[in-house]
C-alpha positions as CSV (number, residue, x, y, z in Angstrom):
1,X,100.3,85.6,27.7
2,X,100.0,84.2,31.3
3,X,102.2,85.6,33.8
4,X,104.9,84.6,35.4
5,X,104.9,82.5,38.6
6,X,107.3,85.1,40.2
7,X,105.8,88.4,38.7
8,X,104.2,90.4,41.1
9,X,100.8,90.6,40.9
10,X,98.4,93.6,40.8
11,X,97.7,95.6,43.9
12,X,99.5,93.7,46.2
13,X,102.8,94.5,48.5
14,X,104.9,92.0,47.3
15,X,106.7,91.7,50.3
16,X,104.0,90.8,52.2
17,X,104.5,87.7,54.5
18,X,102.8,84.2,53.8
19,X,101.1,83.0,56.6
20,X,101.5,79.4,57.6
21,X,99.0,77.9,55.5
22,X,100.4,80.3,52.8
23,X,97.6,82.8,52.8
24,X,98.7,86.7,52.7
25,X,98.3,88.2,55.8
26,X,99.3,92.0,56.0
27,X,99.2,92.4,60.2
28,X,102.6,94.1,61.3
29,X,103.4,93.1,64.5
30,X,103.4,96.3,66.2
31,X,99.8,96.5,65.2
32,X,98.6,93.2,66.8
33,X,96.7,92.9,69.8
34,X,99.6,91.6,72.4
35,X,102.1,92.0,70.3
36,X,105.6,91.7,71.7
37,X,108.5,94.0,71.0
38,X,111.8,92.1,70.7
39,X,114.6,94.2,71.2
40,X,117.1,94.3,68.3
41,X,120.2,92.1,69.7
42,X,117.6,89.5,69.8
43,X,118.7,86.3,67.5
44,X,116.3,84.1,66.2
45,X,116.9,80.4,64.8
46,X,115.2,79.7,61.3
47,X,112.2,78.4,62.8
48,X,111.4,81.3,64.2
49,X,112.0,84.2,61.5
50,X,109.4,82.0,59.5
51,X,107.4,84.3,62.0
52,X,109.6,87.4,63.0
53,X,110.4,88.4,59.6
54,X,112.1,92.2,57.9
55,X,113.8,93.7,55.2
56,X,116.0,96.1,57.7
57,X,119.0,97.5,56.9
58,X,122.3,95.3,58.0
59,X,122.9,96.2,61.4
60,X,120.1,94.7,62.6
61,X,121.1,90.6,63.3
62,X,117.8,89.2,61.4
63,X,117.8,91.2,58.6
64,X,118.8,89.0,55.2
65,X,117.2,85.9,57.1
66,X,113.5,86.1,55.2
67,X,113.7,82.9,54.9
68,X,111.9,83.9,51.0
69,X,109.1,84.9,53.1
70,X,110.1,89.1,52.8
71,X,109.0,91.8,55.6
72,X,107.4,95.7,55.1
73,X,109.4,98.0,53.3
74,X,110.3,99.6,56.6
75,X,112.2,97.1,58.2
76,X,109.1,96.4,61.0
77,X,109.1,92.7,61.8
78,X,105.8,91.2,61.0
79,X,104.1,88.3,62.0
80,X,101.9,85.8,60.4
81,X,99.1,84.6,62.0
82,X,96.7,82.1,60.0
83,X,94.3,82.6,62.8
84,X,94.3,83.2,66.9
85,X,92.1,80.0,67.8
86,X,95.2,78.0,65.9
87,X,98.1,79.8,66.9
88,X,99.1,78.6,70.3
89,X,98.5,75.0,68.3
90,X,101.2,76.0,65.4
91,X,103.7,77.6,67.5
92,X,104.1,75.3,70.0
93,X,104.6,72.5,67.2
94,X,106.9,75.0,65.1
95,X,108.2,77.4,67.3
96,X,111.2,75.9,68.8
97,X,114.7,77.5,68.9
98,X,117.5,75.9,67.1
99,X,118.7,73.3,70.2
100,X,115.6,71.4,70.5
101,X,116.7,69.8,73.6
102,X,114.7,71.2,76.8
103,X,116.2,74.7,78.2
104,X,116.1,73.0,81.7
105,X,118.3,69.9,80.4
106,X,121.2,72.0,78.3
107,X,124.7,71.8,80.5
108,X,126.8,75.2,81.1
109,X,128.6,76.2,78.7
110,X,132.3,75.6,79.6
111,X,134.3,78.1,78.0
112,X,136.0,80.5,79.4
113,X,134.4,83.4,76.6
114,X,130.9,82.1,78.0
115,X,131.6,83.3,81.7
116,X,131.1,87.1,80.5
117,X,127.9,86.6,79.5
118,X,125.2,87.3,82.4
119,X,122.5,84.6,82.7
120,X,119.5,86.5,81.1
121,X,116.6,86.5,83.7
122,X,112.9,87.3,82.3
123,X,110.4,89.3,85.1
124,X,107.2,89.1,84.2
125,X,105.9,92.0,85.6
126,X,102.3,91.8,83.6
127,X,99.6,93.6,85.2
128,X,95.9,92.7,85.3
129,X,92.4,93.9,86.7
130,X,92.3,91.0,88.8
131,X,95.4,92.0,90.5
132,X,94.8,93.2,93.9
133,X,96.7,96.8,95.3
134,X,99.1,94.3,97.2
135,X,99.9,92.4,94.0
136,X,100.6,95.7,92.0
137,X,102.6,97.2,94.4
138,X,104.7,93.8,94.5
139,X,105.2,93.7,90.7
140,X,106.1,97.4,91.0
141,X,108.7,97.3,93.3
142,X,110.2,94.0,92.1
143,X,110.4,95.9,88.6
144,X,112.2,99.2,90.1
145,X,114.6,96.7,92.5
146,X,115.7,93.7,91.2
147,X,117.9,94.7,88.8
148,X,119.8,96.6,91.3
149,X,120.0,93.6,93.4
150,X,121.1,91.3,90.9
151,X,124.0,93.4,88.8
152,X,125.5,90.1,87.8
153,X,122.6,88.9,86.0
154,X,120.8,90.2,83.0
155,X,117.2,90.8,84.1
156,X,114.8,91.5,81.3
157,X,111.3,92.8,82.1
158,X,108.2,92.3,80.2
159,X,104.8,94.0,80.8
160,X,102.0,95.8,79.7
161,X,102.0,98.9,81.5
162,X,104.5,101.2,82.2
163,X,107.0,100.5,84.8
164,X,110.1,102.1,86.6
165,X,112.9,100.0,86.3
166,X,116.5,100.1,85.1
167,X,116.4,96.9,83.3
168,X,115.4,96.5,79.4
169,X,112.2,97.1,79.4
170,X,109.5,94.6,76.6
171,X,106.1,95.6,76.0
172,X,103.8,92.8,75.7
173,X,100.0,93.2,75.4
174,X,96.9,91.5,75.9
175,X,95.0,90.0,79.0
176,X,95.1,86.9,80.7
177,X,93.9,83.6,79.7
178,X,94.4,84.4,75.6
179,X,97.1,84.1,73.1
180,X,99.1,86.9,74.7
181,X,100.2,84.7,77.5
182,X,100.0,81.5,76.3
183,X,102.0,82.2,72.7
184,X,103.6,85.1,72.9
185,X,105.3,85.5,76.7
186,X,106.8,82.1,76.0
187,X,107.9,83.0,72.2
188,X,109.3,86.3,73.9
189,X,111.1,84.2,76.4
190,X,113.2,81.9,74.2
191,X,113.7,84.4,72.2
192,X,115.7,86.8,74.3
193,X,117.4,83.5,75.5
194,X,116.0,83.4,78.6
195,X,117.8,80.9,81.2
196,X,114.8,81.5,83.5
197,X,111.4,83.1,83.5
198,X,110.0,84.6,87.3
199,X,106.0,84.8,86.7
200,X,104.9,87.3,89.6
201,X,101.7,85.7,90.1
202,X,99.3,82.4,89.1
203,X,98.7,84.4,85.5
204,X,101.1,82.6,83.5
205,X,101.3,80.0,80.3
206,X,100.3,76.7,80.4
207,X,103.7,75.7,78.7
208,X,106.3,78.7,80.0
209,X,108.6,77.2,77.2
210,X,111.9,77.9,79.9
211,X,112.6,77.1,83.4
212,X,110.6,79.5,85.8
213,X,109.8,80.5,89.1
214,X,106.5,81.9,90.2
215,X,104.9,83.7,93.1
216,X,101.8,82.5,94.3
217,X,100.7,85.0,97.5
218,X,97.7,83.0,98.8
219,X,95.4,79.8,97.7
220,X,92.0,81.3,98.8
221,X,90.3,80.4,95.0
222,X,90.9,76.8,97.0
223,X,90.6,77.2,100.0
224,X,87.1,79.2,99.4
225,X,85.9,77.9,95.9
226,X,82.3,79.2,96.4
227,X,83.6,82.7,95.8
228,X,84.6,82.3,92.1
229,X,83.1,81.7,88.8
230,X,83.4,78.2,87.5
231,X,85.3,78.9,84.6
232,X,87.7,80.8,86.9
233,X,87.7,78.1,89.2
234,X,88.8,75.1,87.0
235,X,91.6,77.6,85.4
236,X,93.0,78.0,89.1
237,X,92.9,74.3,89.8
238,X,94.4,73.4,86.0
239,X,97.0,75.7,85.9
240,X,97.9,76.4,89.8
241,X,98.8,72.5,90.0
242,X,100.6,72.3,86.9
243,X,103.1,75.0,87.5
244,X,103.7,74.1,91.2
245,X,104.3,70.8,90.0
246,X,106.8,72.1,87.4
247,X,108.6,75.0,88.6
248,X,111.8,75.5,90.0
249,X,110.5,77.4,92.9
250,X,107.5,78.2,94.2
251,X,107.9,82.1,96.2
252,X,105.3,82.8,98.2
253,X,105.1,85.5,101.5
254,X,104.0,83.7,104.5
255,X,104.6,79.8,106.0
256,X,100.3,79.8,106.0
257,X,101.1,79.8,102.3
258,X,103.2,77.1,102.8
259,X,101.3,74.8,104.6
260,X,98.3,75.3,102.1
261,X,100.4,74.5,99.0
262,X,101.2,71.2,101.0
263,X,97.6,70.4,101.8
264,X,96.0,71.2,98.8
265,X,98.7,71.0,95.9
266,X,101.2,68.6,97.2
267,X,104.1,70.7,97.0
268,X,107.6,70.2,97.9
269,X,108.3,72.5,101.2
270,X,112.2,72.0,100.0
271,X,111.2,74.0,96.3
272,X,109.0,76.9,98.2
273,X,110.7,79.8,98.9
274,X,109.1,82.5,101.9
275,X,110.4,86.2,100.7
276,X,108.1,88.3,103.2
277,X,106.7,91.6,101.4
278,X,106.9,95.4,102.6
279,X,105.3,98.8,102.8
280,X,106.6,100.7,99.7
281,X,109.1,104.5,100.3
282,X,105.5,106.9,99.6
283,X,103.4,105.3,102.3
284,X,106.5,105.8,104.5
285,X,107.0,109.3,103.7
286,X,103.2,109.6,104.5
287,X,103.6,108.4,107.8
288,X,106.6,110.0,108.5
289,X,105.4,113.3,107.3
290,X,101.5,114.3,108.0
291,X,99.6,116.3,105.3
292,X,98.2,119.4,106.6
293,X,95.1,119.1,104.9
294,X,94.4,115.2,107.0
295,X,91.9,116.1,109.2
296,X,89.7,118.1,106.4
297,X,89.9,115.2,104.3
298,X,88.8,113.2,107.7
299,X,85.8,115.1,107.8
300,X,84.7,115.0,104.5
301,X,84.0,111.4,105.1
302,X,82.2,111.9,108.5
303,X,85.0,110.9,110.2
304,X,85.7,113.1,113.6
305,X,87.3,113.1,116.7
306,X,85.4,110.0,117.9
307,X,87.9,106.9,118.1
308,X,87.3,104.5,115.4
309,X,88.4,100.5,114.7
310,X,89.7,100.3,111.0
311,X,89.7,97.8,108.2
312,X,91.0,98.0,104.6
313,X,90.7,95.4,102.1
314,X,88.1,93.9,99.6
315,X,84.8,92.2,101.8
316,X,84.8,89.1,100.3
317,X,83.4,86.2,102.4
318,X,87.0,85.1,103.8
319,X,88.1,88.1,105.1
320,X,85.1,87.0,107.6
321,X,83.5,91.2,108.3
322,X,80.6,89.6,109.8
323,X,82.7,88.9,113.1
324,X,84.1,91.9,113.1
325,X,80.7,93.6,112.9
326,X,79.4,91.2,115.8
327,X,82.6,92.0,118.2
328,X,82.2,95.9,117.2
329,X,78.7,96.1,118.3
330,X,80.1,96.1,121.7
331,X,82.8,98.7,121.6
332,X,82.4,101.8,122.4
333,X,83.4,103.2,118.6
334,X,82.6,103.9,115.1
335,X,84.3,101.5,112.3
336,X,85.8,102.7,109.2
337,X,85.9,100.3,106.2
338,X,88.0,100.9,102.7
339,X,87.9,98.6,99.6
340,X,86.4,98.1,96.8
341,X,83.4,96.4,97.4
342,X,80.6,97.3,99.2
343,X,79.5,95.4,102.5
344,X,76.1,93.5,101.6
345,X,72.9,95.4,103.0
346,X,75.4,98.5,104.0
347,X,76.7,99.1,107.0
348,X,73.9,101.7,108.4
349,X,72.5,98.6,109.8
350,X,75.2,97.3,112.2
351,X,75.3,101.1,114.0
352,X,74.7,101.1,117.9
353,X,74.1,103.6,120.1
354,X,74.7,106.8,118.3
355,X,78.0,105.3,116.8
356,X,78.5,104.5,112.9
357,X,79.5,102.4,109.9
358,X,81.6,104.6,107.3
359,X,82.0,102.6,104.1
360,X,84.8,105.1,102.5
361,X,85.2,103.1,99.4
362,X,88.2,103.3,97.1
363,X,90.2,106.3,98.8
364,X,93.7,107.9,97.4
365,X,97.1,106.8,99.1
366,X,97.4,110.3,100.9
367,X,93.7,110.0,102.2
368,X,94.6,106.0,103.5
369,X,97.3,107.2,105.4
370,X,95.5,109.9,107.4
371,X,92.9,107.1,108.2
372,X,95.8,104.9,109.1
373,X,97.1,107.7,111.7
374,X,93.8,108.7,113.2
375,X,92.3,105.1,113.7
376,X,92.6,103.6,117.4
377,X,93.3,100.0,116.3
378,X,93.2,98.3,112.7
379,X,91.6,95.2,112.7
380,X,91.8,92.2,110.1
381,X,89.6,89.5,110.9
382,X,90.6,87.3,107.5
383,X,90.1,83.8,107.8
384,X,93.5,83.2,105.6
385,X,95.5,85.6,103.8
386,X,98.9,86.0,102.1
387,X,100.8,88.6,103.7
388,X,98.0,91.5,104.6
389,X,100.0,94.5,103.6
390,X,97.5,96.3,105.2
391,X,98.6,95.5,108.6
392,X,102.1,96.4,108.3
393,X,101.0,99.7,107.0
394,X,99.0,100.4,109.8
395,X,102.3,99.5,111.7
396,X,104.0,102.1,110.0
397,X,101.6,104.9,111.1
398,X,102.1,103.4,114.8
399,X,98.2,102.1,114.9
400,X,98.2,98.8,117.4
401,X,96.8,95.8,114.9
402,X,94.4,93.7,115.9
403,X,94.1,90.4,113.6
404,X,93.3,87.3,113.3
405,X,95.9,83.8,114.3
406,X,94.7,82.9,111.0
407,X,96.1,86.0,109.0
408,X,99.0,87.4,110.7
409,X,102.5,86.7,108.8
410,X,105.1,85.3,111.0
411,X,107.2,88.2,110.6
412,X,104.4,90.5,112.6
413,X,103.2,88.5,115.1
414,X,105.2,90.2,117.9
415,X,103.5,93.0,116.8
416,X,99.7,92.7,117.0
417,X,97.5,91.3,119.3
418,X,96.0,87.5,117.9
419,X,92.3,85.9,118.2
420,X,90.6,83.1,116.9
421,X,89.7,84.3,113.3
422,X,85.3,82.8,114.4
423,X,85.4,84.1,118.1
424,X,83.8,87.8,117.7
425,X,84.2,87.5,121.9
426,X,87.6,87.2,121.6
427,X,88.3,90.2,119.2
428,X,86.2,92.0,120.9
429,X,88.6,91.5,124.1
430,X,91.6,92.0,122.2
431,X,90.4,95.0,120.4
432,X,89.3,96.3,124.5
433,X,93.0,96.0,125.5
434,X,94.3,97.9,122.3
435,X,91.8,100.8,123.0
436,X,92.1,101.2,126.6
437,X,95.7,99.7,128.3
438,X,98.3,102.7,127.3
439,X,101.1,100.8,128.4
440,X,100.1,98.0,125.9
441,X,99.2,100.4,122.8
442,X,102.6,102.0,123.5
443,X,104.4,98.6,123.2
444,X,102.3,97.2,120.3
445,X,103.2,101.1,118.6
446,X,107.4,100.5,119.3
447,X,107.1,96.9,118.1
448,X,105.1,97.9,115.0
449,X,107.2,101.0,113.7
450,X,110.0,99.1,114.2
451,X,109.2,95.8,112.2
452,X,107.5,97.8,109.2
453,X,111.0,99.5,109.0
454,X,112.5,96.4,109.4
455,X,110.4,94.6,106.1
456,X,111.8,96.9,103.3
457,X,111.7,96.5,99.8
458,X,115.4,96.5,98.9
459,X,115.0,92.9,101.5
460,X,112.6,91.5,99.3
461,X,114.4,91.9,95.7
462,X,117.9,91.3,97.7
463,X,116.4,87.9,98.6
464,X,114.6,87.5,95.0
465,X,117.7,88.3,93.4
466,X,119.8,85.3,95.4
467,X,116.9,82.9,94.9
468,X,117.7,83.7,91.0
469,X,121.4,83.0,91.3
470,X,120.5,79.6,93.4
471,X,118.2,78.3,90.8
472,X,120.8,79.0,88.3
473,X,123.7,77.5,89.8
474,X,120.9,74.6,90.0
475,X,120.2,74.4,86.8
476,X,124.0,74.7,85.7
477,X,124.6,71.8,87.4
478,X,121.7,69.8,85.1
């Protein structure tokens, strides 16, 4: 006798989810590759339990909404996926929460029960390779601060590494560029109601899916396009000009940030906001507190009691070594280089008169401070930059900075000594008057300790946090 139509059949789990095109597909979604985790009190609308589906127990608010399509027999949601090269297609054509109208046109709700409810604020605190130490240590601290700052908001945090932070804290996987971030950050998004997404870098969707801010620290994959792969390239010039174009805010660090965005993107200078960055509590305490074992460490790198210029940072083309090396060859000093890559050629060939070159590499946060202390001036030649965190560290440590018009943030330019980012001469002068005039090194010490103490964190998520509640009241208003 043929079987029924709604017998189970043989060796299958018959609660296992139909895909879209109604295949089976068994992945749970705790098993797939940037999966998110929605936290319980999430609700989803119809459309999307098609997706998020479960056969949990009744205290959890989509349990009994299968929608026919069943869950795993221990209550974890599943997904189904029909495949990844069609799934940022189908969900932006059926994901949608139940008010299709655009998050950014609804109107406030009026009610007096609705004014308890805290404005649910997404961070998107997703880490990559590509992010530089700067950039991590930004994402860091804005996950550990903002949620203190903003107590009257609900700030949600998603990423894919472990953070410190008070606020509810989703895991979502994956890398950039893939379905991770251009299916499910957005999915994530409307589905913990977001009323606005704050993407701490360039890295985000194509189609956020809410209103969003985003930080962009520099534009120097356009202003210096030879140093990036094509495919890189067209993905910054795609993406970059789409979100600044649609975002409620652009945050960046510096007004040279500013005035690129202008030129290059034709951005609005009324929708950027400047929120100037910081050195973070640990450097502090290192500069505040010398290690005992610093001048060891020194040594074991070759560096002794000879005065030395420093530099830390990666040596791509724009941050413009070469004059440095050109101005150094005339000081009477060795030169100390951190970062990640190494200079072209090495550095053995730039030494003078018995003096040297140390290339130190990556190095530990204890072993950049002691360089930090020792050094007689810290140098940063970049022809553009965001905010150079470096040079406010060596602030902190009380090391005069000597740096280019080019790179220096507004909010440290009483505190270093400028030059004309191409004029080795004119660094080479500058750098002169740091070594040697001890009335000058002793004011450009006073001015530095006091601005890096000035620039704290807790400034930079107190002014994040009120940039939230502006955009907010904005979109209220809508």
């Amino acid at each position: 006798m043929r079987a029924s139509r709604s017998a189970p059949r043989r060796g299958r789990d018959r609660g296992a989810p139909r895909a879209l095109d109604g295949r089976r597909n068994r992945w749970a979604l705790g098993r797939m590759p940037g999966a998110s985790f929605l936290p319980d009190d999430c609700r989803l609308s119809p459309q999307v339990r098609a997706l998020y589906l479960d056969r949990g127990g009744r205290d959890n608010p989509i349990a009994g909404a299968r929608a026919g399509n069943g869950g795993n027999r221990r209550g974890t949601p599943r997904l189904a996926i029909p495949g990844a090269r069609r799934v940022a297609r189908r969900l932006a054509r059926r994901l949608r929460l139940s008010d299709e109208r655009p998050l950014s046109r609804r109107r406030a709700v009026s009610r007096p029960a609705a004014l308890a409810v805290k404005p649910v604020v997404v961070l998107d605190a997703r880490i990559t390779r590509r992010y530089s130490v700067g950039m991590r240590s930004y994402v860091r601290e804005l996950a550990r601060r903002v949620p203190q700052a903003a107590p009257d908001l609900k700030i949600v945090v998603i990423a894919n590494t472990p953070l410190e932070t008070e606020a509810e804290l989703v895991r979502v996987g994956g890398a950039n560029f893939g379905i991770t971030e251009e299916a499910v950050v957005p999915l994530t998004a409307r589905a913990l109601k977001a009323s606005l997404m704050h993407h701490c870098s360039i890295y985000a969707p194509y189609e956020p899916g809410v209103p969003f801010l985003m930080t962009i620290h520099d534009l120097i994959h356009l202003e210096f396009p030879q140093q990036f792969k094509p495919t890189i390239l067209a993905y910054y010039r795609l993406f970059t000009r789409r979100h600044v174009a649609r975002a409620q805010r652009v945050v960046t660090d510096d007004e040279a940030t500013v005035e690129a965005l202008e030129r290059l993107l034709g951005a609005a200078r009324a929708r950027v906001a400047v929120i100037p960055l910081a050195v973070d509590d640990a450097m502090l305490e290192l500069a505040d507190h010398p290690q005992p074992d610093e001048a060891e460490r020194l040594r074991s790198l070759g560096i002794g009691d000879r005065p030395y210029l420093f530099y830390a940072g990666n040596h791509r083309a724009h941050k413009n070594l070469t004059t440095l090396f050109e101005a150094w060859r005339e000081l009477p000093c060795d030169l100390v280089i951190t970062g990640s890559d190494d200079v072209p050629g090495g550095l053995g060939r730039y030494a003078h008169d018995g003096l040297r070159a140390i290339a130190a590499g990556e190095v530990d946060r204890a072993l950049l401070a002691a360089i930090y202390r020792r050094a007689a001036v810290y140098v940063h030649p970049a022809l553009a930059e965001g905010f150079g965190l470096p040079m406010v560290e060596a602030m902190a440590f009380g090391t005069p900075v000597v740096a280019s018009a080019r790179s220096i943030p507004e909010p440290l330019r009483e505190a270093a000594l400028a030059f004309p980012a191409l004029d080795a001469q004119a660094l080479r002068r500058q750098a002169e008057r740091a070594l040697n005039d001890d009335a000058l090194r002793s004011d450009l010490r006073t001015r530095g300790m006091a601005t890096a103490r000035r620039l704290t964190w807790d400034r930079t998520a107190g002014a994040t946090a009120a940039l939230y509640r502006t955009v907010l009241e904005e979109l209220s208003r809508r």
